[in-house]
PAZAPA-4460 file (N, C-alpha, C; in steps of 0.05 Angstrom, whole numbers, plus 32768, in hexadecimal, padded with zeros to 4 digits):
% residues 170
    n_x    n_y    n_z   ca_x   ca_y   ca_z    c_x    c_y    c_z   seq   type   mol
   8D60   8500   8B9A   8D6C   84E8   8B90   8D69   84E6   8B72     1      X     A
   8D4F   84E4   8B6A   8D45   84E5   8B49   8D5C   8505   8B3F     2      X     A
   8D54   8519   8B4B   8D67   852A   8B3D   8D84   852E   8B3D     3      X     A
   8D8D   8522   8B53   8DAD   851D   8B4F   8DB3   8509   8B35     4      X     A
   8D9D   84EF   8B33   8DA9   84DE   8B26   8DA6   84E7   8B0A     5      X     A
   8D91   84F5   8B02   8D8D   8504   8AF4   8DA7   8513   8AE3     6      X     A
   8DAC   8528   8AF4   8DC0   853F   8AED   8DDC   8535   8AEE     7      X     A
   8DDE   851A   8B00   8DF2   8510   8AF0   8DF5   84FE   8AD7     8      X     A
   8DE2   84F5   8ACC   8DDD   84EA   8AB7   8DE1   8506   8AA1     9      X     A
   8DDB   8514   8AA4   8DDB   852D   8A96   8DEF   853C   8A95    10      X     A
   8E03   8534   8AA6   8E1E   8549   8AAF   8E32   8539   8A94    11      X     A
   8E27   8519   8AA0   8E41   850B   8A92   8E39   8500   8A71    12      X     A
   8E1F   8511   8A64   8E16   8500   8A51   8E20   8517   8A36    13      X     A
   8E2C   852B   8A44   8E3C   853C   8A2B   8E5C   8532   8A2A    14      X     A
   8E68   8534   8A0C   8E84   852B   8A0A   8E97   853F   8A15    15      X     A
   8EB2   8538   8A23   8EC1   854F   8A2E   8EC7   8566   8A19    16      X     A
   8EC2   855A   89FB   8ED0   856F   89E9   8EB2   8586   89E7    17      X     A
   8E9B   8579   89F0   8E84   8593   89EA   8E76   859F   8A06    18      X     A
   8E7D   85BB   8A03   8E7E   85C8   8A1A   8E5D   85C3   8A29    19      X     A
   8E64   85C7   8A41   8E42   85C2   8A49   8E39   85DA   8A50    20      X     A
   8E25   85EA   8A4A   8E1B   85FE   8A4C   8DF6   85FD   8A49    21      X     A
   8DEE   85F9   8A63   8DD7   85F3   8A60   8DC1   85FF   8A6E    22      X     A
   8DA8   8603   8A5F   8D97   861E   8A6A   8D86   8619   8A7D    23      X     A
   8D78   8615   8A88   8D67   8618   8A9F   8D4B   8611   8A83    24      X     A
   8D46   860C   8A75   8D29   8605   8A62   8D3D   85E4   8A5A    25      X     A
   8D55   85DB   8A55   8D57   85CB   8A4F   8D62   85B6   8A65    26      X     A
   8D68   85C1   8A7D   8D69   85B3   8A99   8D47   85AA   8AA1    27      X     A
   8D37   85B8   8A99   8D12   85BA   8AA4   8D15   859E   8A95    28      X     A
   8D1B   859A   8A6E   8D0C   858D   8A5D   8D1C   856D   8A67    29      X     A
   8D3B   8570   8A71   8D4B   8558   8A79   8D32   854E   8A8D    30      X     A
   8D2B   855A   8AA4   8D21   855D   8ABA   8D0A   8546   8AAF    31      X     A
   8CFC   8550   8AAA   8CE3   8547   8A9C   8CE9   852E   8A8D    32      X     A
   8CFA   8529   8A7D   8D06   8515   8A6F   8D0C   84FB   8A87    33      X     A
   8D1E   8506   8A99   8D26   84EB   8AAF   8D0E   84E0   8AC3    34      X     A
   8CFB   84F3   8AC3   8CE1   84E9   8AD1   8CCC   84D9   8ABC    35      X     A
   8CC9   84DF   8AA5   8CC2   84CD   8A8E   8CC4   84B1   8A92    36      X     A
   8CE9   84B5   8A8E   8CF4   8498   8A90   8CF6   8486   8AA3    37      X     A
   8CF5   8497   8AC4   8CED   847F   8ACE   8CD5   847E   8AD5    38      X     A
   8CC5   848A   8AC4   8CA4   8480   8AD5   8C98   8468   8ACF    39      X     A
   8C99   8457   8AE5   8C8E   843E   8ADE   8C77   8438   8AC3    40      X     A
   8C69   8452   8AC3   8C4B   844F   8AAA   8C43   8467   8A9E    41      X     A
   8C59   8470   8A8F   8C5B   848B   8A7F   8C3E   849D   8A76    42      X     A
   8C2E   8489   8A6D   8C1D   848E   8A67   8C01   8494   8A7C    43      X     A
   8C09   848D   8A96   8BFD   8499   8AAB   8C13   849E   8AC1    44      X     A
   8C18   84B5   8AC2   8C2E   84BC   8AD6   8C1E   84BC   8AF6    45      X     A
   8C28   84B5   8B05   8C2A   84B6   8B22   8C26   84CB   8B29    46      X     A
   8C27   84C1   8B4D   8C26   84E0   8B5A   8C47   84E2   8B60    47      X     A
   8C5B   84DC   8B60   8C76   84DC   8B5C   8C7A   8501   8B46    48      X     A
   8C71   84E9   8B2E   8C73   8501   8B10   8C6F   8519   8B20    49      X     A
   8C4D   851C   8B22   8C43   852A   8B26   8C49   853D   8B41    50      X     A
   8C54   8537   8B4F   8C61   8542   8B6E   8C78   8551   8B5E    51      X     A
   8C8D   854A   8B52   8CAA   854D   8B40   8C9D   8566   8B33    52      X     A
   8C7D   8568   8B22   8C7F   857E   8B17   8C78   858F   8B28    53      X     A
   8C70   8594   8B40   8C67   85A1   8B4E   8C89   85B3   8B57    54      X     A
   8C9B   85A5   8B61   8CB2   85A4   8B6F   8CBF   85B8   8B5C    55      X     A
   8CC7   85B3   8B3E   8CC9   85BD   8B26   8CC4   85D3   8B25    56      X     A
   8C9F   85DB   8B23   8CA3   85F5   8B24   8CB0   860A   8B40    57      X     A
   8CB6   8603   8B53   8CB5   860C   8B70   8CD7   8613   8B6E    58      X     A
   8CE0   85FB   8B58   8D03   85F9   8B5E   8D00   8612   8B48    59      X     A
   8CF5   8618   8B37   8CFE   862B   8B25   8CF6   8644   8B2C    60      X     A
   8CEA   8649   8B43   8CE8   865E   8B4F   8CFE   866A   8B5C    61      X     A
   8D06   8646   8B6D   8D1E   8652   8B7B   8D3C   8664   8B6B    62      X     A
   8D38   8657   8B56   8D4D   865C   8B45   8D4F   8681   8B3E    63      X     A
   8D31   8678   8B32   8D31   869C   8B22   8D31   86A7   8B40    64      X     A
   8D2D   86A5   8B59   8D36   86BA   8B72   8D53   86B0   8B72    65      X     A
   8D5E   86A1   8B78   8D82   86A1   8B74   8D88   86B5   8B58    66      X     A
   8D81   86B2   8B46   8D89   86C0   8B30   8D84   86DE   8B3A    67      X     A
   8D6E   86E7   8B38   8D68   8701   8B47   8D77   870D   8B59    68      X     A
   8D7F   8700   8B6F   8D93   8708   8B84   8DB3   8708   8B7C    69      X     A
   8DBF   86F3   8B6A   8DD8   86F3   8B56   8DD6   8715   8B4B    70      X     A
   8DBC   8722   8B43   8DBA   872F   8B32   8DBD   8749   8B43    71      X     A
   8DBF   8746   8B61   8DBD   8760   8B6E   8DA9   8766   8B7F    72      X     A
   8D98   875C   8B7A   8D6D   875A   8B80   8D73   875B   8B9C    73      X     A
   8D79   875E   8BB1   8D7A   8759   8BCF   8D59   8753   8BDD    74      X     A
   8D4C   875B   8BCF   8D35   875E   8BDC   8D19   8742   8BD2    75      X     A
   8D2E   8730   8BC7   8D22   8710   8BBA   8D21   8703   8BDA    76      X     A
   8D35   8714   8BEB   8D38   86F7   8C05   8D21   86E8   8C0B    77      X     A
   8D0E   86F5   8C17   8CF2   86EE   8C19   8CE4   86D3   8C0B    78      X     A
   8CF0   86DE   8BF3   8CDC   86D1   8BDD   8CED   86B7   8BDD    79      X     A
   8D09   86BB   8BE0   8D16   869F   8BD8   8D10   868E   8BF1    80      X     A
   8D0E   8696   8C06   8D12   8682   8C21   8CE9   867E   8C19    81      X     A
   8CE5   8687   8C17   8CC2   867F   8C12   8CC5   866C   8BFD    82      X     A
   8CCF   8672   8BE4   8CD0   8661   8BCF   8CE9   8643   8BD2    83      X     A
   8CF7   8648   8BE7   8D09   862D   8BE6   8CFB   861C   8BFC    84      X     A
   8CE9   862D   8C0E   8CDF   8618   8C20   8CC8   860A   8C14    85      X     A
   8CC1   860D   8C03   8CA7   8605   8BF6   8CBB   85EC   8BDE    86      X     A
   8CCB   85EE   8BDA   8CD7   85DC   8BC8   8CDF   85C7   8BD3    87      X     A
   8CE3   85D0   8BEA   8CED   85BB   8C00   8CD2   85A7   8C13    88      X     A
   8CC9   85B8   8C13   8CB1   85AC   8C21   8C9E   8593   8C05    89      X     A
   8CA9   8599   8BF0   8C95   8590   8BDD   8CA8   8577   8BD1    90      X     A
   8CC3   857B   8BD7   8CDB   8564   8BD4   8CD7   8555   8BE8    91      X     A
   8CCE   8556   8C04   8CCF   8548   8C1B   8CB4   8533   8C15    92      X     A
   8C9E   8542   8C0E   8C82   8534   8C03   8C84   8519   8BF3    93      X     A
   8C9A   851C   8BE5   8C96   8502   8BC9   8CB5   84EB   8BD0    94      X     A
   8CBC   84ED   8BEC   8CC8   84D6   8BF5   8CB9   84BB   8BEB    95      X     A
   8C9E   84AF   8BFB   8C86   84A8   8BF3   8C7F   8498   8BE2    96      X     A
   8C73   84B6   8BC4   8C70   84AD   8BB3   8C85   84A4   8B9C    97      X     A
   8C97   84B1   8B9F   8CAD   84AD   8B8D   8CC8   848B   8B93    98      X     A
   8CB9   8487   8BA8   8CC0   8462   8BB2   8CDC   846F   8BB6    99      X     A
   8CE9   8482   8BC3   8D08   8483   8BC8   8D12   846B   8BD6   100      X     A
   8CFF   8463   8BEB   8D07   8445   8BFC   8D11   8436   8BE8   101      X     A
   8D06   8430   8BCE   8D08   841A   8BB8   8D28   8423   8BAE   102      X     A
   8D27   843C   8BA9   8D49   844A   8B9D   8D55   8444   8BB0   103      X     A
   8D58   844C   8BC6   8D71   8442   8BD9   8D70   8427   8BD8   104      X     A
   8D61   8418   8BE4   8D67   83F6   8BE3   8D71   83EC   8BCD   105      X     A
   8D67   83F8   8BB7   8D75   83F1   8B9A   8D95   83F7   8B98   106      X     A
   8D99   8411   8B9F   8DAC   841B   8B9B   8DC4   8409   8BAC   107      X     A
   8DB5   840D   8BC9   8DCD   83F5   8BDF   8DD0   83D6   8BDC   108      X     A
   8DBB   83CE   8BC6   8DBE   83B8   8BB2   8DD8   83B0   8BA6   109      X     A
   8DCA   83C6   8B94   8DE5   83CC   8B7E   8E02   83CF   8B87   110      X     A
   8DFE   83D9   8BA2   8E1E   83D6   8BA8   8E29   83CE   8BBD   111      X     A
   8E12   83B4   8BB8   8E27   839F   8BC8   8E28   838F   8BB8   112      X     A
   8E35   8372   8BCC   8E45   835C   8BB6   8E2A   8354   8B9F   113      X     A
   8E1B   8358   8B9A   8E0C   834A   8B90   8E07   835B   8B71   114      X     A
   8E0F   8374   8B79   8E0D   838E   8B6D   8E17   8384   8B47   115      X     A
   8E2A   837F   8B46   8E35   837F   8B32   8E2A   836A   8B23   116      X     A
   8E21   835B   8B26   8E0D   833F   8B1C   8DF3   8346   8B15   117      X     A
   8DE5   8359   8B1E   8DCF   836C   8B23   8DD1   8377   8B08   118      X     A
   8DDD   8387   8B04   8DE6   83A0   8AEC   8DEF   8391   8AD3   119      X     A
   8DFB   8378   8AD9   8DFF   836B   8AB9   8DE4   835F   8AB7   120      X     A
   8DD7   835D   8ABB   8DC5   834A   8ABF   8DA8   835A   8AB3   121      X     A
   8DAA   8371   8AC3   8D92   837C   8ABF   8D98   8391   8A9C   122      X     A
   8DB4   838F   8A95   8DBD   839E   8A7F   8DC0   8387   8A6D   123      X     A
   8DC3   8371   8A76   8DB7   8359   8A57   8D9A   835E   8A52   124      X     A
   8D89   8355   8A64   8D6A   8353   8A61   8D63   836F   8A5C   125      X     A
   8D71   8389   8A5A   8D63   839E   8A41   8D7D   83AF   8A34   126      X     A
   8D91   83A1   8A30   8DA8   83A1   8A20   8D9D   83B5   8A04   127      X     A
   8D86   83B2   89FF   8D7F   83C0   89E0   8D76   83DE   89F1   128      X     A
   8D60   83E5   89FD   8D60   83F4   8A0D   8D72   840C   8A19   129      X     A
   8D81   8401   8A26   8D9B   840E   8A33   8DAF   841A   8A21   130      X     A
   8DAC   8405   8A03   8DC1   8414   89F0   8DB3   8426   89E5   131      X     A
   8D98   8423   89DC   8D8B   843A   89CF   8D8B   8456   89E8   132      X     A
   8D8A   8452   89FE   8D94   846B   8A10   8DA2   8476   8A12   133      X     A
   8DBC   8461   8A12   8DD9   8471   8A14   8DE3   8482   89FD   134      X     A
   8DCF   8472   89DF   8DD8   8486   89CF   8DCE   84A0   89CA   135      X     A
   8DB7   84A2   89D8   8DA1   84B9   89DD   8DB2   84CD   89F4   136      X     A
   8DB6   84C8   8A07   8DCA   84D7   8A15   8DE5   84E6   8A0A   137      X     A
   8DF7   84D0   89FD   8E09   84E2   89E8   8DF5   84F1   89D4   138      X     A
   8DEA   8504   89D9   8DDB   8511   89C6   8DCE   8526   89D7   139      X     A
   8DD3   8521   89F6   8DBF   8539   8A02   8DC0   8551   89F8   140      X     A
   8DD0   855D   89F6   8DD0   858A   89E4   8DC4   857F   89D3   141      X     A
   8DB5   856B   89C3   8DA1   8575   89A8   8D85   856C   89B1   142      X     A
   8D84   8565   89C8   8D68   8555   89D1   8D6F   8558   89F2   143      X     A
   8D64   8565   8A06   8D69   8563   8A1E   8D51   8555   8A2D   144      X     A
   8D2E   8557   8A28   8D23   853D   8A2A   8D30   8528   8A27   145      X     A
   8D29   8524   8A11   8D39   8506   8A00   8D4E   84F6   8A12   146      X     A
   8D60   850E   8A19   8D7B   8506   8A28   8D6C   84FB   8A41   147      X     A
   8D5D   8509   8A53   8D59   8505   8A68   8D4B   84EC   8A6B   148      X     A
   8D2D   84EC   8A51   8D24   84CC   8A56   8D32   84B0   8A53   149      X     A
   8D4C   84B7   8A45   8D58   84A5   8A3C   8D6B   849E   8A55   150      X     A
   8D76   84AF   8A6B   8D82   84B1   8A77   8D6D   849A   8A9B   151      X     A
   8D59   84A0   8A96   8D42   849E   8AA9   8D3B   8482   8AA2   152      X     A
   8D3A   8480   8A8F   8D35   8461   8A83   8D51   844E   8A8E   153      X     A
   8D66   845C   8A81   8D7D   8443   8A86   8D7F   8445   8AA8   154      X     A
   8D79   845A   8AB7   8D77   8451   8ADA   8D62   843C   8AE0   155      X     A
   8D4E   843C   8AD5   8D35   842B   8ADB   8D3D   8414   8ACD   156      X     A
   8D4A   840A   8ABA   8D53   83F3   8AAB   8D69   83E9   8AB8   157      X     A
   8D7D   83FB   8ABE   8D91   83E8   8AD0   8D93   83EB   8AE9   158      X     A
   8D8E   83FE   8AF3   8D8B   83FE   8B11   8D68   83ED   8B1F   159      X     A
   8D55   83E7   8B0D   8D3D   83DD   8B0E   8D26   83F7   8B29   160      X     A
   8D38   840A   8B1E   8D1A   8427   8B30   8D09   842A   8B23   161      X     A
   8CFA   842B   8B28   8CD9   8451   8B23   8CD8   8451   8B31   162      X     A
   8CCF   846C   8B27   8CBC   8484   8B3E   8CA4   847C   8B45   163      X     A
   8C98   8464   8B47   8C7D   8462   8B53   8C7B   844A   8B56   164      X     A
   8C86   8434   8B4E   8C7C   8418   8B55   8CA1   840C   8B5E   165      X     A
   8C9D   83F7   8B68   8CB5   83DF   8B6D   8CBB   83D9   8B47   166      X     A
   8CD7   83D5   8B44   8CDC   83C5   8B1F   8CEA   83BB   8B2C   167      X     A
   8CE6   839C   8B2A   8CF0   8381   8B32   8D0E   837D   8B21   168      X     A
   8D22   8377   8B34   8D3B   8370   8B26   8D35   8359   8B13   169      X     A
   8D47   834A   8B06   8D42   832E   8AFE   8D44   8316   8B1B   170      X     A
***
């Protein structure tokens, strides 16, 4: 859920005229950036964060064995079905901690009738916030952290998530 919302924040935060071409170190640093932003207390991250980095390294395993096998390698199988069950198993873990109950209810909030009253509402009361994000996002290719915390912030500002505690609508 955090990484879908993520990577689409990131899909749509380059302009159509600038090509997106993006590396696997600056997907990690987005990565890292949208878990920043919504952690309820940056300055002491959760077991959410901390589950995410675990997951992180496990997903970038999976990857360099997909890459490997792209590459001809036949003999990664092993390693990939070892390495994707472990990514999976470690994604299943931080249901939990990462309050997904709180994202969905938010989310099936947001889109119902009440939804749209919600989103102006919660985008007046950090109206300064949200714009200093959005303009951080038009900017992801020179900053892909940056992009991502800025991206993680304006979910937790208008949608009212983190990854570790309830953030109270208005």
């Amino acid at each position: 859920s955090i990484l879908l919302l993520g990577l689409v924040a990131f899909s749509t935060a380059f302009s159509a005229d600038e090509p997106v071409c993006v590396t696997l170190a600056q997907l990690q640093q987005f990565n890292k950036g949208v878990l920043d932003g919504l952690e309820a207390n940056p300055s002491s991250p959760g077991a959410c964060y901390k589950g995410f980095t675990t997951f992180n390294a496990d997903a970038d395993k999976v990857i360099a064995d997909v890459q490997k096998l792209l590459a001809g390698d036949l003999s990664v199988f092993t390693a990939l079905s070892t390495d994707l069950d472990a990514a999976l198993a470690q994604l299943k873990t931080l249901e939990t901690p990462c309050n997904f109950a709180d994202l969905i209810t938010k989310i099936k909030t947001l889109a119902g009738p009440d939804g749209q009253s919600i989103l102006i509402a919660n985008y007046l009361k950090h109206s300064v916030a949200i714009n200093n994000d959005l303009a951080a996002i038009k900017t992801c290719s020179a900053d892909s952290y940056k992009c991502g915390k800025a991206a993680g912030d304006a979910i937790k500002n208008l949608v009212g998530y983190t990854i570790n505690t309830p953030f109270a609508f208005l």
